[in-house]
PAFI-722748 format. One record per residue (C-alpha): x, y, z. Coordinates in steps of 0.02 Angstrom, whole numbers, padded with zeros to 5 digits, always signed. Layout:
N
XYZ;...
! end
This chain:
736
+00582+01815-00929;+00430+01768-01028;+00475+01897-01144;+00659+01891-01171;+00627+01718-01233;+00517+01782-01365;+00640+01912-01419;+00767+01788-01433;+00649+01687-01542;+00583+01838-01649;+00760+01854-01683;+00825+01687-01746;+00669+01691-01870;+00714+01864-01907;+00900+01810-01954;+00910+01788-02136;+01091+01778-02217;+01210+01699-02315;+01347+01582-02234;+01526+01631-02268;+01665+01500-02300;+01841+01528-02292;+01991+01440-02331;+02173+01469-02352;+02363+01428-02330;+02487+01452-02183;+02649+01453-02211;+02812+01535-02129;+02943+01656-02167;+03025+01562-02285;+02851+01497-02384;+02852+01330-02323;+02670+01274-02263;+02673+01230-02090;+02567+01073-02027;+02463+01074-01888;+02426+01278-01858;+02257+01292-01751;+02130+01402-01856;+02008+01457-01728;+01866+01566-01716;+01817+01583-01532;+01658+01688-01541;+01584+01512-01614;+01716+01388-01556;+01756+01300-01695;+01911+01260-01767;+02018+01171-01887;+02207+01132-01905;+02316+01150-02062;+02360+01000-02184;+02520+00928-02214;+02497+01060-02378;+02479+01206-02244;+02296+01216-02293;+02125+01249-02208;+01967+01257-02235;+01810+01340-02145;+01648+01315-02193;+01444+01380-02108;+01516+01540-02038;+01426+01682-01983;+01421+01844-02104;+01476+01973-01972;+01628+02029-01875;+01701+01877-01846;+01907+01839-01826;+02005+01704-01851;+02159+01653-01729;+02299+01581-01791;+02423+01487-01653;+02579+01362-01668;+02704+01361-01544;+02880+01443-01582;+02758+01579-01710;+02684+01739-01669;+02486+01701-01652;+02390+01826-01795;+02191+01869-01786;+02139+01919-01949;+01942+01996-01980;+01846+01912-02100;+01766+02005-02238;+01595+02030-02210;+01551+02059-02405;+01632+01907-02461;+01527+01727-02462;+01679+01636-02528;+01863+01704-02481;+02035+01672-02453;+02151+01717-02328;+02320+01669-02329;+02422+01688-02182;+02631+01704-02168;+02686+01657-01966;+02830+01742-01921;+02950+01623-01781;+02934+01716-01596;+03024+01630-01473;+02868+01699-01322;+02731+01636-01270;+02594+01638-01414;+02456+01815-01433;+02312+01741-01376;+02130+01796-01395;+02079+01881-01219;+01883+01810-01164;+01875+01909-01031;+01873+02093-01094;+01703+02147-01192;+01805+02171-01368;+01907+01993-01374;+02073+02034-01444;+02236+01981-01447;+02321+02022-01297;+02438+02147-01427;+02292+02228-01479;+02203+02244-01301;+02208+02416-01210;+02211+02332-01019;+02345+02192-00968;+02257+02056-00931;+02383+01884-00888;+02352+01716-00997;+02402+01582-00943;+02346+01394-00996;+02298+01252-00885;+02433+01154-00970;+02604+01262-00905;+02528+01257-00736;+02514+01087-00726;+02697+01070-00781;+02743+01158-00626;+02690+01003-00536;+02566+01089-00419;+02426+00995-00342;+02289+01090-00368;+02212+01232-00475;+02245+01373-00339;+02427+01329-00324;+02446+01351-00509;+02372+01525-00486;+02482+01578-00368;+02621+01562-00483;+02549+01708-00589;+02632+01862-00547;+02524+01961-00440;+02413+01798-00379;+02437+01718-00229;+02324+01627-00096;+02241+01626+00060;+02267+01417+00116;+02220+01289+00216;+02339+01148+00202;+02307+01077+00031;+02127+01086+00001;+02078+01262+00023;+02140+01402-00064;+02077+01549-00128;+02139+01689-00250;+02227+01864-00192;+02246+01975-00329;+02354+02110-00280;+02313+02101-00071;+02134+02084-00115;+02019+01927-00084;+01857+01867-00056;+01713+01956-00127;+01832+02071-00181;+01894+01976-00334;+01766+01879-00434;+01774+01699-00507;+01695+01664-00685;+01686+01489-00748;+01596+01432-00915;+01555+01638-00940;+01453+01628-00771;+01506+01721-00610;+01524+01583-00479;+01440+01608-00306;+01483+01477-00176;+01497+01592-00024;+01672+01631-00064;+01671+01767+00088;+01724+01655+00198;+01931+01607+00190;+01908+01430+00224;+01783+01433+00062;+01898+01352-00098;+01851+01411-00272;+01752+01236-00275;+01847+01218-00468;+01949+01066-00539;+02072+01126-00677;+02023+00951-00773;+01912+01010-00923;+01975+01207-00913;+02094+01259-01041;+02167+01423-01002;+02146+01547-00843;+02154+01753-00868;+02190+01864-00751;+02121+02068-00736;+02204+02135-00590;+02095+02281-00535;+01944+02328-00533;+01847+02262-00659;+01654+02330-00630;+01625+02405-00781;+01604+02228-00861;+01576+02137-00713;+01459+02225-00564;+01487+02237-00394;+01628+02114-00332;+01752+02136-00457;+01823+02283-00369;+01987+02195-00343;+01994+02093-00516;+01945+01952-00611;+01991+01748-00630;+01910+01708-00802;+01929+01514-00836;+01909+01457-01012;+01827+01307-01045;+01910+01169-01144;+01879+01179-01331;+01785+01068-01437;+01853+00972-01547;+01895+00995-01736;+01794+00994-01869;+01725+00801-01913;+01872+00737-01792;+01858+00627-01631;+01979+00642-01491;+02004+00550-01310;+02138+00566-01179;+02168+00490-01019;+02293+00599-00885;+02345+00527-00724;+02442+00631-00568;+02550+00534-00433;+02595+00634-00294;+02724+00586-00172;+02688+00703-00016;+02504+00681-00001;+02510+00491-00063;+02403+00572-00201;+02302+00527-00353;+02227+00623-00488;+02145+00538-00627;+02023+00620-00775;+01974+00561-00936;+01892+00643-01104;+01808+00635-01255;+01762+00753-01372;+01695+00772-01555;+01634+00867-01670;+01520+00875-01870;+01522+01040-01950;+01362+01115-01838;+01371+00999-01704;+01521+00980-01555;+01510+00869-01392;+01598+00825-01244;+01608+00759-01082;+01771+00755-00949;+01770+00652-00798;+01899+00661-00644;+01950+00595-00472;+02054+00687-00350;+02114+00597-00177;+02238+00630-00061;+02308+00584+00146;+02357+00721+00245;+02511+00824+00186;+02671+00807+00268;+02788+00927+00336;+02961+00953+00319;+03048+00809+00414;+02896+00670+00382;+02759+00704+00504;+02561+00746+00422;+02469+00855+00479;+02284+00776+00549;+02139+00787+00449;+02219+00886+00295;+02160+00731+00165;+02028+00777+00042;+01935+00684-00123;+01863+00776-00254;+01745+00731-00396;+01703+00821-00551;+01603+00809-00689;+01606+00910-00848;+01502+00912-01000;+01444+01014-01145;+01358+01004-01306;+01341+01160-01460;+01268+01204-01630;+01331+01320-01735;+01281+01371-01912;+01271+01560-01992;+01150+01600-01918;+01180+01595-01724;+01299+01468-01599;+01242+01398-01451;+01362+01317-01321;+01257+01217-01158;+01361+01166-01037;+01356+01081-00863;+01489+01068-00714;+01464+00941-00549;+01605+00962-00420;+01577+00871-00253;+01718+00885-00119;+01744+00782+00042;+01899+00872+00141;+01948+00862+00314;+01964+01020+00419;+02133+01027+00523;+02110+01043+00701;+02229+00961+00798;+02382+01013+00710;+02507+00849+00679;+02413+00724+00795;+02384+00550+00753;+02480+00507+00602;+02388+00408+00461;+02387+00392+00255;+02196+00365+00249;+02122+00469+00114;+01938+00432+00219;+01916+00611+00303;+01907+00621+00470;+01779+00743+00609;+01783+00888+00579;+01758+00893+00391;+01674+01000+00268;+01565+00928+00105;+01533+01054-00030;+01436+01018-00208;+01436+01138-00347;+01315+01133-00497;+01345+01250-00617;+01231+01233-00789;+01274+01378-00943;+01211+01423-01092;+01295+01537-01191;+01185+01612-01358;+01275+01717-01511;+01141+01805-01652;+01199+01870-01803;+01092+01998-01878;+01159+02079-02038;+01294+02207-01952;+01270+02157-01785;+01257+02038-01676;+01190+01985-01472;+01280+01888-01362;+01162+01802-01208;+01241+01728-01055;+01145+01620-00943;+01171+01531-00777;+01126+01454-00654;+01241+01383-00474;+01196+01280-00346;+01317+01280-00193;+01268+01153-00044;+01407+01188+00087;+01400+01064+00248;+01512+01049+00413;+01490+00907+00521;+01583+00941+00700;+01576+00797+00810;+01431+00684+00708;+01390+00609+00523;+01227+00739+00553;+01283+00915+00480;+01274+01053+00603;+01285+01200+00470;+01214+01161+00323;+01195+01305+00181;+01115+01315-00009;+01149+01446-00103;+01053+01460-00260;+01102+01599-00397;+01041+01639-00578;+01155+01745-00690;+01122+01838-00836;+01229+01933-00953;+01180+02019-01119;+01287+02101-01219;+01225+02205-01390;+01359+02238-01523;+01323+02391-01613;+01374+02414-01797;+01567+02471-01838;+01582+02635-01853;+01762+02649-01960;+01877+02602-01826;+01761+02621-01678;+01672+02469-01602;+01532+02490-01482;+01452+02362-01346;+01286+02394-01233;+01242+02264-01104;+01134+02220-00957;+01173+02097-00818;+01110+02042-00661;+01095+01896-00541;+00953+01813-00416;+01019+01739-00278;+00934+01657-00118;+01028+01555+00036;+00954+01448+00142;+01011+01358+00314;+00947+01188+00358;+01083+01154+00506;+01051+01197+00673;+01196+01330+00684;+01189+01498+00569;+01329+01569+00493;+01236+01688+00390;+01037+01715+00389;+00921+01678+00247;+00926+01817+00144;+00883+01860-00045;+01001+01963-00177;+00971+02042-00330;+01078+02137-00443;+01054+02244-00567;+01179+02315-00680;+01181+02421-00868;+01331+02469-00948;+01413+02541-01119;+01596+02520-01182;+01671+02593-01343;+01844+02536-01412;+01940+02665-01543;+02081+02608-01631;+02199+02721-01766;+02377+02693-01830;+02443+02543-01823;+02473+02534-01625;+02350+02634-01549;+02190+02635-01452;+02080+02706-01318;+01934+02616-01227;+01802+02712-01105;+01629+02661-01037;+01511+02691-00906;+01418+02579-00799;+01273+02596-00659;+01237+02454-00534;+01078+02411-00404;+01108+02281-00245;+00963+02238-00146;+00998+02127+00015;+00831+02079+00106;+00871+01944+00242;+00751+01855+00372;+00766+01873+00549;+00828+01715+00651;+00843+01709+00848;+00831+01805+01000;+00908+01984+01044;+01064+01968+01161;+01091+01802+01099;+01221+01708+00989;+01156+01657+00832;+01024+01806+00829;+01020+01920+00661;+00916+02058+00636;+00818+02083+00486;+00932+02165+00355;+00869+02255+00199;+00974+02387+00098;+00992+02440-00073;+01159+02486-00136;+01180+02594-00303;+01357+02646-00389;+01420+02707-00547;+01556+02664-00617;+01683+02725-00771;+01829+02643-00845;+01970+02720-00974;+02103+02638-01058;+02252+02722-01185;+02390+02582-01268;+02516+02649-01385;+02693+02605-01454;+02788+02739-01380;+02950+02667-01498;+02970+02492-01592;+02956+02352-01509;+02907+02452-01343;+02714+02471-01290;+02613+02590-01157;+02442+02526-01083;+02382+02662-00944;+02194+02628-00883;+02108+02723-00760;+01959+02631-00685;+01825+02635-00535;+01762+02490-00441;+01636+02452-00318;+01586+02319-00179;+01419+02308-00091;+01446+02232+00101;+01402+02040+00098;+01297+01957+00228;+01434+01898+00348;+01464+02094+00347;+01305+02130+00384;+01252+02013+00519;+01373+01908+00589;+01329+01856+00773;+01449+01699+00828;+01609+01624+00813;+01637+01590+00624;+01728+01414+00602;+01918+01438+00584;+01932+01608+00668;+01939+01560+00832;+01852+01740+00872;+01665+01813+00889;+01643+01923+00744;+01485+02041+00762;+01422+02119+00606;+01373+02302+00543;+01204+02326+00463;+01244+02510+00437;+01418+02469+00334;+01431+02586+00176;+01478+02520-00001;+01652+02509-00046;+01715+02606-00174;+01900+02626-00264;+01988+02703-00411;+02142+02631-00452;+02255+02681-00595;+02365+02555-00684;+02525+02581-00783;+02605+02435-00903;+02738+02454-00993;+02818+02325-01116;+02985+02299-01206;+02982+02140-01324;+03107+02088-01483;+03160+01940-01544;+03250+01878-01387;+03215+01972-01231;+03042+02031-01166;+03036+02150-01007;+02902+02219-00926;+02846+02319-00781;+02661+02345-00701;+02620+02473-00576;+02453+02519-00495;+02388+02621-00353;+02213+02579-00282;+02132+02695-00169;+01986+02623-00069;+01850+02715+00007;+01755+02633+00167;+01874+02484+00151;+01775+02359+00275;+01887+02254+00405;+01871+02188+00568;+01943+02258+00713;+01962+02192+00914;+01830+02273+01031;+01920+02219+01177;+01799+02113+01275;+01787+01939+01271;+01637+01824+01231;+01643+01615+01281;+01829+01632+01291;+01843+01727+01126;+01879+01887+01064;+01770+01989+01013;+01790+02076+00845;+01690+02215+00735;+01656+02233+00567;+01706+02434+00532;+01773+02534+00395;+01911+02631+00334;+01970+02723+00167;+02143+02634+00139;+02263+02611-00011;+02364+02462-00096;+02504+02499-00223;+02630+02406-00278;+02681+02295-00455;+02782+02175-00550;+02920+02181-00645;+02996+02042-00747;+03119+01973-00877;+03113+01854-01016;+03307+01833-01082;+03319+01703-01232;+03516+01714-01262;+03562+01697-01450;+03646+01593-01499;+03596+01453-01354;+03417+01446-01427;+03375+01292-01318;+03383+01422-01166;+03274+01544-01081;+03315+01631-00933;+03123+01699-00828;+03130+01823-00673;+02987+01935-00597;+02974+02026-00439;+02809+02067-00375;+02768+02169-00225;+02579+02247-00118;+02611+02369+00005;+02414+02412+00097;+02372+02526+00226;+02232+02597+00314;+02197+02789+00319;+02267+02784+00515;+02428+02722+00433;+02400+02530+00518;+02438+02401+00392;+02298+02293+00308;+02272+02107+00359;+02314+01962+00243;+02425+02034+00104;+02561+01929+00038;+02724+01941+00050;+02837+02030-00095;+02917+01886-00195;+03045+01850-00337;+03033+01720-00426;+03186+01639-00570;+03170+01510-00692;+03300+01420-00795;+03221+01321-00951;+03303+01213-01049;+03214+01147-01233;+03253+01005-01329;+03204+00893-01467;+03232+00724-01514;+03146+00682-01682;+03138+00509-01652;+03061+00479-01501;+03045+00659-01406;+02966+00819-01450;+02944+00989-01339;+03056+00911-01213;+03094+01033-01065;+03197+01065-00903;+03174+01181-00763;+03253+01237-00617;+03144+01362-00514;+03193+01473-00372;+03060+01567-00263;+03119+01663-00157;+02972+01759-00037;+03048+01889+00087;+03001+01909+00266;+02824+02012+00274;+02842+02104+00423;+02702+02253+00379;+02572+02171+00453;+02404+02218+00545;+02380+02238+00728;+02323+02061+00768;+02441+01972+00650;+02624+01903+00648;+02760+01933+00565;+02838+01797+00442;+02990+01763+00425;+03058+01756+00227;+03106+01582+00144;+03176+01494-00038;+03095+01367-00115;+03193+01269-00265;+03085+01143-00391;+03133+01064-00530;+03027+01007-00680;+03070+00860-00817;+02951+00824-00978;+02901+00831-01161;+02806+00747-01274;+02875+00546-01282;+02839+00428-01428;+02851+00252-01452;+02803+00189-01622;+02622+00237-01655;+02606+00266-01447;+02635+00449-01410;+02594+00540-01263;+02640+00695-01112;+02732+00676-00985;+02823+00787-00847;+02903+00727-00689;+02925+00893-00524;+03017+00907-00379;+02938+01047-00271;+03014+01103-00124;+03155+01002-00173;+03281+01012+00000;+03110+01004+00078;+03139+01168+00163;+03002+01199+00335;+02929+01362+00311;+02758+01447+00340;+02666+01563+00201;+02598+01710+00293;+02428+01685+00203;+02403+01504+00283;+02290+01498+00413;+02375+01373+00494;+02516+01483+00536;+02427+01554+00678;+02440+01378+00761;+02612+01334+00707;+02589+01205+00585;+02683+01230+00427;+02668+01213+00242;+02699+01057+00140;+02863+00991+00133;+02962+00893-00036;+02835+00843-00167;+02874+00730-00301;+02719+00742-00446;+02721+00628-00581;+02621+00667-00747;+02537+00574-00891;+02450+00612-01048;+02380+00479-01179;+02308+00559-01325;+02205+00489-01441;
! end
């Protein structure tokens, strides 16, 4: 460590060159400037907006490889290189009008570029239009995304599928560090609050190449929230009503930024009474209150950027046990409950050297997970402690060929303090070194390819006696894979674009995998664990293909993922203090499936757009048994209606929504089948002014006929209880 840190400051002495400053004019088709474009370059987060004159400015810039992102909704986003050989230049940028969603800049794939410039398909999707769906927390937003669904509990818990794949299968990245909060277990949330996040992106499949072990099933890369402006100041306050849960969600901001300098800081308070069910009764012990902190500070000048930044999420939820018992709006959580508190501290590092330049990655998570049973003393008790690094070396341009070199890895020890185990103490490190290359030629075409190898070490300590619940053996393996990724886009006509990626992916077995002994909380079954598992391994191949003019966009996504030594558990047969007994074995098995979708913006009712995808997972083991847990196919229609009012409405919008999920009845030998249901929600909002008072709102009806049903991925289906019924969310934005 001793001696990264000097390399790192060898090279900021070493770092001598000029500062670049740009500046320029936006304007659109017709050569009228345009007020209020963001100018943003995200490799140093800073930013500026356009004059009433269309012009920017952008001073103390790097001299190497950097690009500038231009955005303004109803305009096609552009991402234009700066010249390297030029201290003082000008670029002036037309916008043409594009009635889609805005290009934006992909963070989550080594090379950054627009997603019409990016070989693999990765979904965008910002905090903000998941909100306006009304839902009521950060996973249900998720689950709107084509492809994304979730595994639930009630309200509280949720966490990401990604094409019939969950758990340590799909990793979570917040703040550019992989979060670790024992997310093997399903009634483990993604302990995140979308207050202080500004946009999520999704990489459905297997992602190792960048990522290591874990991202054999795909990635959820949050975005932070940007900094402010250049020498501006800027506070809002947003408050949620919900009408099911008796809910409240409250967060306020402030951010600012000099030329160099940026700061901020985000504060917010989630609390909510048990949800209620179609008909009006709540189900016991489903409340929950949530805390979290956010904060961040940066320097930037053209020389290097620095970003620190620091996330505290404590949770208080109640664990459902007796189904819709005694009925109560308290928000104070009942026994049993769980009490979970994140810490998650970043720094993120950018050097410029002359034609280069090295991007550092640091992090460092605390997870302290608690269950309390019958008593205010915890009976399981678990900290996990994990330090994350990632750097990434950007080798001179070569023409049109780009090429990245990295290292990565992560410490990681968890300790019990309760008196029940669910997983030993143990110790991981990983190890991982990788190599990517981008090509680009024409106007429309690329092709991406790298190589990565990977080292897992698991050493756990031995707890208990032999024969006995609660006893683990002494575990420690070593897992090693390599892994390759390749990627071809091209426009096979106008208008009409080919991504095809071929890709590998692995997944070392996790502790619970390993050396389970008990009854794991939830379950309601003793799971025994395998210290001989194998690592998985997959190679899935993914096909995108995209039509998109002026008003109608249609797509279609395919993949098939072939898994080798898929782990799952499986009955024994016997029975052990009245439960049954499951193993932890493996299985090749494959997943394939898609989406398809519509975008229809009828000319000449411009104020209308007409959405509809279809998504569907089929998964099987090699016996020809279906997997556990994979969601049912769904289509999903929206109807939005835009408006304006000059004088005291702007962005105004109206949605009706139909989901429509169809019975899943290819289900594994200890599930249930479940039977297929429609959903209908409405949405109301836009941007509301009144005099010098302007702010957000948006008013939802989900679930509006409050229609019983049960998702097969809640795991309170097993016992009957169903999902939430009619929720009426209420939504408020004060800028300042």
């Amino acid at each position: 460590m001793k001696k990264i840190i000097i390399t790192l400051l060898l090279g900021f002495s070493a770092v001598l060159q000029a500062q670049i400053s740009v500046s320029g004019t936006v304007t659109n088709g017709a050569s009228q400037p345009i007020k209020g474009v963001s100018v943003y370059i995200g490799a140093i987060q800073k930013g500026t907006k356009t004059d009433e004159n269309g012009k920017y400015t952008l001073n103390n810039l790097p001299k190497n490889g950097l690009s500038i992102n231009f955005t303004y909704v109803g305009f096609m986003s552009q991402n234009i290189a700066i010249k390297n050989s030029e201290a003082i230049q000008t670029i002036d940028v037309t916008l043409e009008e594009s009635i889609f969603e805005m290009d934006e800049v992909i963070v989550s794939t080594a090379f950054n570029k627009i997603q019409s410039q990016n070989v693999m398909k990765v979904e965008h999707e910002t905090i903000k239009d998941l909100q306006q769906k009304g839902t009521s927390t950060l996973i249900e937003g998720l689950a709107t995304i084509p492809g994304v669904s979730q595994v639930s509990t009630g309200t509280s818990i949720g966490k990401p599928v990604i094409r019939g794949l969950s758990g340590n299968r799909v990793l979570v990245y917040s703040q550019g560090v992989r979060m670790e909060n024992q997310q093997f277990g399903d009634e483990h949330g993604l302990g995140l609050n979308d207050a202080g996040i500004e946009s999520v992106e999704v990489i459905k499949g297997p992602a190792s190449l960048l990522y290591g072990s874990d991202a054999l099933g795909g990635v959820l890369y949050f975005n932070p929230e940007k900094f402010a402006d250049a020498n501006t100041f800027k506070a809002n306050l947003n408050q949620k009503l919900f009408s099911n849960t008796l809910g409240s969600n409250t967060s306020l901001g402030l951010k600012t930024s000099t030329e160099n300098w940026k700061f901020l800081a985000r504060g917010s308070y989630n609390t909510h009474s048990d949800y209620r069910v179609s008909g009006g009764d709540r189900v016991t012990n489903t409340r929950y209150n949530e805390t979290d902190f956010k904060t961040a500070a940066g320097y930037s000048n053209a020389r290097f950027s620095t970003v620190l930044r620091y996330n505290y999420n404590n949770l208080d939820l109640g664990l459902p046990e007796d189904g819709i018992g005694a009925q109560s709006s308290s928000k104070n959580t009942a026994l049993p409950r769980q009490a979970v508190s994140n810490h998650l501290l970043s720094l993120n590092s950018i050097i410029y050297f002359t034609n280069t330049k090295l991007d550092v990655d640091l992090g460092y998570v605390t997870n302290d997970r608690s269950e309390f049973e019958d008593s205010d003393e915890a009976s399981l008790q678990m900290k996990l402690k994990t330090f994350n690094y990632n750097a990434k070396y950007h080798l001179p341009k070569m023409g049109n060929l780009e090429t990245i070199l990295g290292v990565q890895g992560m410490h990681q020890t968890n300790t019990n303090f309760g008196e029940e185990l669910l997983i030993p103490d143990a110790t991981t490190n990983d190890f991982g070194i990788f190599g990517t290359a981008n090509y680009e030629w024409g106007s429309s075409s690329a092709l991406q390819a790298g190589l990565r190898f990977d080292n897992r070490k698991i050493s756990s300590e031995v707890n208990g006696e032999v024969g006995e619940e609660g006893y683990f053996q002494a575990v420690d393996k070593s897992f090693d894979s390599f892994n390759a990724a390749l990627g071809y886009k091209t426009d096979l006509a106008t208008n009409f674009t080919m991504r095809l990626n071929l890709a590998s992916g692995f997944r070392a077995p996790n502790l619970a995998e390993l050396t389970s002994n008990g009854v794991h909380e939830g379950t309601n079954r003793y799971e025994i664990g395998n210290s001989e598992l194998k690592t998985e391994q997959n190679f899935q191949t993914d096909l995108n293909l995209e039509y998109k003019t002026d008003h109608f966009e249609f797509f279609v996504n395919g993949f098939y993922n072939h898994i080798d030594n898929y782990i799952y558990t499986a009955p024994a047969g016997t029975i052990i203090d009245d439960n049954a007994v499951f193993n932890y074995i493996q299985s090749n098995a494959k997943l394939y499936g898609g989406e398809v979708g519509l975008h229809f913006h009828p000319h000449p009712l411009d104020w209308l757009h007409y959405e509809t995808a279809f998504e569907s997972v089929t998964a099987k083991k090699q016996d020809g048994d279906y997997l556990p847990l994979i969601p049912a196919n769904n289509w999903n229609n929206t109807f939005r209606g835009e408006f304006d009012n000059k004088d005291w409405l702007t962005s105004g919008f109206a949605t009706i929504n139909i989901s429509t999920t169809l019975s899943q009845d290819n289900v594994s030998g200890f599930e249930t089948r479940s039977a297929g249901y429609t959903l209908v929600n409405l949405g109301l909002g836009g941007t509301v002014k009144f005099g010098k008072t302007v702010f957000d709102v948006n008013l939802n009806a989900n679930n509006l006929f409050d229609k019983e049903y049960n998702a097969h991925l809640s795991r309170l289906k097993t016992d009957g209880i169903a999902n939430i019924g009619r929720n009426v969310v209420l939504g408020i934005n004060f800028s300042i």
